[in-house]
N, C-alpha and C positions, 0 to 999 in steps of 0.2 A: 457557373462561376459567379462570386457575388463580386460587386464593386468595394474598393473600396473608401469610395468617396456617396453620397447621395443628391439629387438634384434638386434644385428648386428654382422657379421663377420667376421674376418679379412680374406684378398682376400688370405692368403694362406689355410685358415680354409675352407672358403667355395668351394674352388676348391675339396679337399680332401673328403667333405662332399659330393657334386654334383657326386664324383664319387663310394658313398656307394651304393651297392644294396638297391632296393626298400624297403624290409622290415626294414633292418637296419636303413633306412635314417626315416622309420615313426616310430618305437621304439623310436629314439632320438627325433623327433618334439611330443609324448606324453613327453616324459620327462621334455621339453624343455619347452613346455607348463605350467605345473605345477612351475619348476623356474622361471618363471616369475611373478609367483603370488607372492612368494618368496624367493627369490634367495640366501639368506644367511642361509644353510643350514651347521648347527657345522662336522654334521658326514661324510660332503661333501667336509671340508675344505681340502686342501692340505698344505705340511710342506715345510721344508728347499727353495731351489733355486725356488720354488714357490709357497713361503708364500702371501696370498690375494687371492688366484685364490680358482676353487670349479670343482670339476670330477663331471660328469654322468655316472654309467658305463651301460656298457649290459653284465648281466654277464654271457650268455645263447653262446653270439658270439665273448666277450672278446675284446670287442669295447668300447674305451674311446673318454670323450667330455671333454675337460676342458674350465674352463672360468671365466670371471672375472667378477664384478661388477664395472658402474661405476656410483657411487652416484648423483653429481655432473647433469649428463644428466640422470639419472632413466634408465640408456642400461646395459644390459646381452651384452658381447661381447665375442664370441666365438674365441678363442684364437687357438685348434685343435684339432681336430679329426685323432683317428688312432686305431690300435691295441695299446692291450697292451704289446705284444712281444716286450722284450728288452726296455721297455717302450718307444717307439720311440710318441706314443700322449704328453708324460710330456715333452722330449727333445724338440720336436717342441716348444710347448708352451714358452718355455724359450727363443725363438730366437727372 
């Protein structure tokens, strides 16, 4: 089945990402997988300083993914990847 949306991520997301442990980094490509069938997901939206974008979490190892949609190109654009400690995935994402 193809998607139909396509990924991409930004050169600070996916350095961050490239450096998850193996399991963590395939939890996120199932998840990652599924948003792209359909990426606008209500109970995934995020609020305030970033309203538009949408979290994956893992809540097992407290690993966040956020990311954004962009219409316009049909791309899922991963925005960052991190803990959720002091929420440093959402601070990133805003930069």
């Amino acid at each position: 089945m193809t998607s139909k949306y396509g990924l991409e991520f930004h050169p600070k997301a996916l350095k961050d990402f490239s450096k998850l442990g193996a399991p963590i980094r395939e939890q996120f490509k199932a998840k990652l997988a599924k948003v792209l069938e359909e990426p606008h997901i209500p109970s995934a939206m995020l609020r305030g300083g970033l309203k538009g974008t949408y979290k994956i979490k893992l809540r097992g190892s407290g690993f966040r993914l956020v990311y954004k949609v962009e219409e316009e190109r049909l791309i899922v654009l991963v925005l960052s990847v991190g803990k959720r400690d002091k929420s440093a995935a959402y601070e990133r994402a805003q930069e």
